[in-house]
C-alpha positions in Angstrom: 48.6 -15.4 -10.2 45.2 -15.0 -8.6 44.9 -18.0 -5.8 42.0 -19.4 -7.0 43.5 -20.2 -10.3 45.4 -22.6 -8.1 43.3 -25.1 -9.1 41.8 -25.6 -12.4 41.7 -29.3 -13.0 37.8 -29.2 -12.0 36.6 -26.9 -14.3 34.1 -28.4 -17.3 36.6 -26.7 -19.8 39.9 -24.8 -19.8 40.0 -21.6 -18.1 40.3 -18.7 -20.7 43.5 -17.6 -22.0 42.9 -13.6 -22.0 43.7 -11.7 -19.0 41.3 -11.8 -15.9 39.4 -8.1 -15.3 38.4 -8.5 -12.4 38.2 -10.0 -8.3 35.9 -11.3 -5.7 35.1 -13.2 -2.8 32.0 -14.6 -2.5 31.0 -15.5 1.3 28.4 -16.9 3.6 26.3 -18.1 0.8 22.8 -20.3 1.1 21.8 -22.0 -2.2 18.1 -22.6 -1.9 16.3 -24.0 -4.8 12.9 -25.5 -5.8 11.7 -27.5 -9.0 9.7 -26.1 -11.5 8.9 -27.0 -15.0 11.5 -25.7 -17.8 8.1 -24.8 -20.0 6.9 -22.6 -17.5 10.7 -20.9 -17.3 11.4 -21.1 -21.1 9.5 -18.0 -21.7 11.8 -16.3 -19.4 15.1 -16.4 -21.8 15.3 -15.1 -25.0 15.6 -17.3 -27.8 18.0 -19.9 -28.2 18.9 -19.9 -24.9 18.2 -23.6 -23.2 16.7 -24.1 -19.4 18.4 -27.0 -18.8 17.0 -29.4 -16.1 18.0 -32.4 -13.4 15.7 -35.2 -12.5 13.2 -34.5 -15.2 12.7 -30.8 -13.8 14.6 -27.7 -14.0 15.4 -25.5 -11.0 15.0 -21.8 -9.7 18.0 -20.8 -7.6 17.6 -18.2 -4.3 21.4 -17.4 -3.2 21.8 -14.6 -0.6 25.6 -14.0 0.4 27.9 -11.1 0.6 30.8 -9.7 -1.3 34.3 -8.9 -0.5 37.3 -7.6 -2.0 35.5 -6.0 -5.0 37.7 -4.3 -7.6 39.2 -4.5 -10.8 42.6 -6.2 -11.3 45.6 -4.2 -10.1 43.5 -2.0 -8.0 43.2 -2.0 -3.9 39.8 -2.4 -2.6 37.8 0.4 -2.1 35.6 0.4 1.9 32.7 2.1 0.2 32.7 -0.1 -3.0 34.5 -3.5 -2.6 31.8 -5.1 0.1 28.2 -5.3 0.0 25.7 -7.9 0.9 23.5 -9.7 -2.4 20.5 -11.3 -3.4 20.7 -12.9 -6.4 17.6 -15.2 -8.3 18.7 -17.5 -10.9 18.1 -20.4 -13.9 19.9 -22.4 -15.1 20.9 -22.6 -18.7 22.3 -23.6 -22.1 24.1 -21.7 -24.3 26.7 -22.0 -27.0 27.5 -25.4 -25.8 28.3 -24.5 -22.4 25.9 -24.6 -18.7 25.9 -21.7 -16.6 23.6 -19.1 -15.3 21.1 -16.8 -16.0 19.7 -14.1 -13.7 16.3 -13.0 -13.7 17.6 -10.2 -11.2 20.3 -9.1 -8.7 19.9 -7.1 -5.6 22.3 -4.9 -3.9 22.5 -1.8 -2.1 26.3 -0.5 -3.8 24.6 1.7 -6.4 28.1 2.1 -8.1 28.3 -1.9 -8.5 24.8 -1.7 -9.4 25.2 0.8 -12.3 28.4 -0.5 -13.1 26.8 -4.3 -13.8 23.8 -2.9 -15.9 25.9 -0.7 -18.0 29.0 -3.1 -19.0 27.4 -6.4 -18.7 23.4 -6.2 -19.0 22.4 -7.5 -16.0 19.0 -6.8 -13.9 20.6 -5.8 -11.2 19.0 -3.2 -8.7 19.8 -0.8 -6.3 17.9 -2.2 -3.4 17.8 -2.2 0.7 19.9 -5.2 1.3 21.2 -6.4 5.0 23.3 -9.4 5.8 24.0 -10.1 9.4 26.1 -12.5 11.4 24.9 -13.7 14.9 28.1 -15.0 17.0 26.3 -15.7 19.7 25.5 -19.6 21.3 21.6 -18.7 21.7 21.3 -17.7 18.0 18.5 -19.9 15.9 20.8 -19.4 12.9 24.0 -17.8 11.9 23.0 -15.7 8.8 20.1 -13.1 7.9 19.4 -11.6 4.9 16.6 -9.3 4.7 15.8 -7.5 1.5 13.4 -4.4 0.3 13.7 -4.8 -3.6 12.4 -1.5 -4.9 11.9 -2.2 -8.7 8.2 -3.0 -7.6 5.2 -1.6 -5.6 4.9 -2.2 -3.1 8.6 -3.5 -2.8 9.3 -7.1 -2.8 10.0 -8.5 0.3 12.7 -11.2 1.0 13.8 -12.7 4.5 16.0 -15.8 5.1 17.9 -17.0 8.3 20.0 -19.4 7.7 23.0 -21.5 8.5 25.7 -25.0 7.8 23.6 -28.1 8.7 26.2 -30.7 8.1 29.7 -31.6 7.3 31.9 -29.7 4.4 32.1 -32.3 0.9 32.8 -31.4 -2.6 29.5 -32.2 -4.8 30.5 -34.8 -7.0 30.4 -34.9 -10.8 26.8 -36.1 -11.9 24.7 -35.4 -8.3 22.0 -32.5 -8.0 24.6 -30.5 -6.1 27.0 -30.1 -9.0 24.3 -29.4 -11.5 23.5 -26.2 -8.8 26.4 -24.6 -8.2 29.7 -26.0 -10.2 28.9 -23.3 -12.8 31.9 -21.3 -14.4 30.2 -18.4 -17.0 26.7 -16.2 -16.7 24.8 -15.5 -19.9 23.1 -12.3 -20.1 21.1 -10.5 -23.2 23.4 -7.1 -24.1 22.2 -4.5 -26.7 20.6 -5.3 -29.6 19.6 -8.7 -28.2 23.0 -9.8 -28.7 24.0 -12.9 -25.9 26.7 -12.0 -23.6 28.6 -14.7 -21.8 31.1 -13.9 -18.7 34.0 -16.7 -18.1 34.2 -16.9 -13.8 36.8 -19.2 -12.4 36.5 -20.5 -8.5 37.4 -23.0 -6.2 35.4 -25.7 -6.0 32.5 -24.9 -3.7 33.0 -26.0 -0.4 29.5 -27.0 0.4 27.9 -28.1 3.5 23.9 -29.3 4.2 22.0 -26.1 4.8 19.3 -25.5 6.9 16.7 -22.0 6.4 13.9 -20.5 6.8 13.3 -18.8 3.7 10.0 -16.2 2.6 11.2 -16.0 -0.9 8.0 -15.8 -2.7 8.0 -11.8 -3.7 10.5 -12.1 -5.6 9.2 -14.6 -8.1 6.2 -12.4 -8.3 7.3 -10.1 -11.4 7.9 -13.1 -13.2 4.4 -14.8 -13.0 5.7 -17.2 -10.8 4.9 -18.9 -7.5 6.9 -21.3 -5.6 5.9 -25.0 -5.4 4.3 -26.2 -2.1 7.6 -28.5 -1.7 10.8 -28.5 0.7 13.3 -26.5 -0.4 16.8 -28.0 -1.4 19.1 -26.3 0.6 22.6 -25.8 0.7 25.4 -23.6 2.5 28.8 -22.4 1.7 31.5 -20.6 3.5 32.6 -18.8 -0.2 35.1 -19.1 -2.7 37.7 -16.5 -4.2 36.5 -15.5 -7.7 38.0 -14.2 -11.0 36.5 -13.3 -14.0 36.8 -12.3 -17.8 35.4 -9.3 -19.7 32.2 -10.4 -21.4 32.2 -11.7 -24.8 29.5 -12.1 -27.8 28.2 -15.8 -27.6 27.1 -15.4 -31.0 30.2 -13.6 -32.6 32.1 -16.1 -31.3 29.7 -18.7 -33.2 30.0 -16.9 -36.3 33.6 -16.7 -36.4 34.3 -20.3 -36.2 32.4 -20.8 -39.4 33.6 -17.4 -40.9 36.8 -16.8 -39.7 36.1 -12.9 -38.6 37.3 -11.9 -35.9 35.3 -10.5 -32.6 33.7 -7.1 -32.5 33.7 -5.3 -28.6 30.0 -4.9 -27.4 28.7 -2.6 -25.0 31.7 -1.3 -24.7 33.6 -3.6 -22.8 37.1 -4.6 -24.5 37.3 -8.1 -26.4 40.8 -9.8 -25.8 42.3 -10.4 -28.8 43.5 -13.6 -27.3 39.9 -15.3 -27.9 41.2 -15.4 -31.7 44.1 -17.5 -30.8 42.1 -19.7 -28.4 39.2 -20.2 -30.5 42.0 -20.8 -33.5 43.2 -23.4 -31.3 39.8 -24.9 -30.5 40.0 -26.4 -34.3 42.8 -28.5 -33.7 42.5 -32.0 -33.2 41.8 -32.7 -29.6 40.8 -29.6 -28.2 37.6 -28.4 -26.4 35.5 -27.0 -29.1 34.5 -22.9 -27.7 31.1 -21.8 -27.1 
């Protein structure tokens, strides 16, 4: 058993009964997010899809970090493949009856990872000039650095951030801004022929601390049509968390099939356990958490 599925009794509904596919660690992160209006994001996500908000707003998510121990299950890591630093902008969203996450793009410099992503999931990510650094030393003003050179535009869109822990380690707690952020456990993403995607993670829960940053994240809103509001940041930072997750699934197939009875159709692909029949089959009993 992976470690992190040690623990399980957090998660907003029970972790999925096909096999795992694959493994990561997720380290070093900073979480930094500002309000802005869910109509101004809405035309972002296809159809269907709900930007879900938190004190009468919804939130756009900045999260550099780096990756470790990369790699499908029953596989050894790989040096050239398994770590790499990324920059990730995010929404968040509703989908199917679940919250999680959807990117509006993905930055790394692992062009394998990067091509990988696209092709069996959908994603945006890009192959793009990404550095993550750590500074040891007692004189350093912070930690971390990210700096990025995202090349899907010209001229390239620019991202720095130094950053750092501000505060004591706590678990957010059910309810408060923090949770809302970060105690996600699937991604949506649009796959061919506009079909929704949804990928099951499973982690820890985050150990988070106060973060402090200085962040010039405003190129890569740009593509979008958006700007950043003139506020404070909310920032956050976390050491990282071992992660697990599932091969994607059809949110919509799924839908179907609990007023149908068919059974799930593999898209893009990517192989389609055939234990979601018996979960979602047990879904309809009395008592259980109705699927997405």
């Amino acid at each position: 058993m992976h470690p992190s599925l040690e623990q399980v009794d957090h998660r907003p509904w029970p972790v999925p009964e096909g096999r795992w596919n694959l493994r990561q660690q997720w380290l070093d992160l900073l979480f930094a997010h500002w309000p802005i209006d869910a109509t101004v994001l809405k035309p972002l996500v296809p159809e269907g899809v709900e930007i879900e908000e938190y004190g009468g707003t919804s939130w756009v998510g900045v999260v550099p970090f780096r990756m470790t121990g990369v790699m499908f299950r029953g596989l050894p890591d790989l040096p050239w493949l398994s770590a790499f630093p990324e920059l990730n902008l995010r929404l968040y969203v509703r989908h199917g009856g679940r919250s999680g996450v959807w990117f509006l793009s993905l930055d790394a410099p692992n062009l394998v990872a990067v091509l990988a992503a696209r092709f069996r999931y959908g994603l945006p990510y890009h192959w793009s000039k990404v550095e993550h650094r750590s500074h040891d030393g007692a004189d350093a003003d912070y930690p971390f650095t990210m700096t990025a050179e995202c090349g899907r535009a010209h001229p390239p869109l620019r991202f720095l951030a130094s950053y750092g822990p501000a505060g004591a380690v706590f678990r957010a707690k059910p309810g408060s801004l923090e949770h809302f952020l970060t105690e996600r456990y699937c991604l949506f993403t649009r796959g061919r022929g506009g079909k929704i995607l949804r990928v099951d993670v499973h982690h820890e829960p985050w150990p988070l601390q106060p973060g402090r940053a200085e962040v010039d994240a405003g190129d890569l809103l740009r593509p979008f049509g958006l700007g950043l509001p003139k506020c404070a940041q909310h920032l956050l930072f976390s050491s990282g968390v071992r992660v697990v997750s599932w091969p994607a699934c059809v949110v919509r197939h799924e839908m179907e099939m609990a007023s149908t009875g068919s059974g799930l159709r593999p898209a893009l692909g990517m192989n389609v356990s055939s234990a979601a029949n018996l979960s979602l089959a047990k879904a309809q009993q009395p008592g259980r958490h109705a699927p997405a």
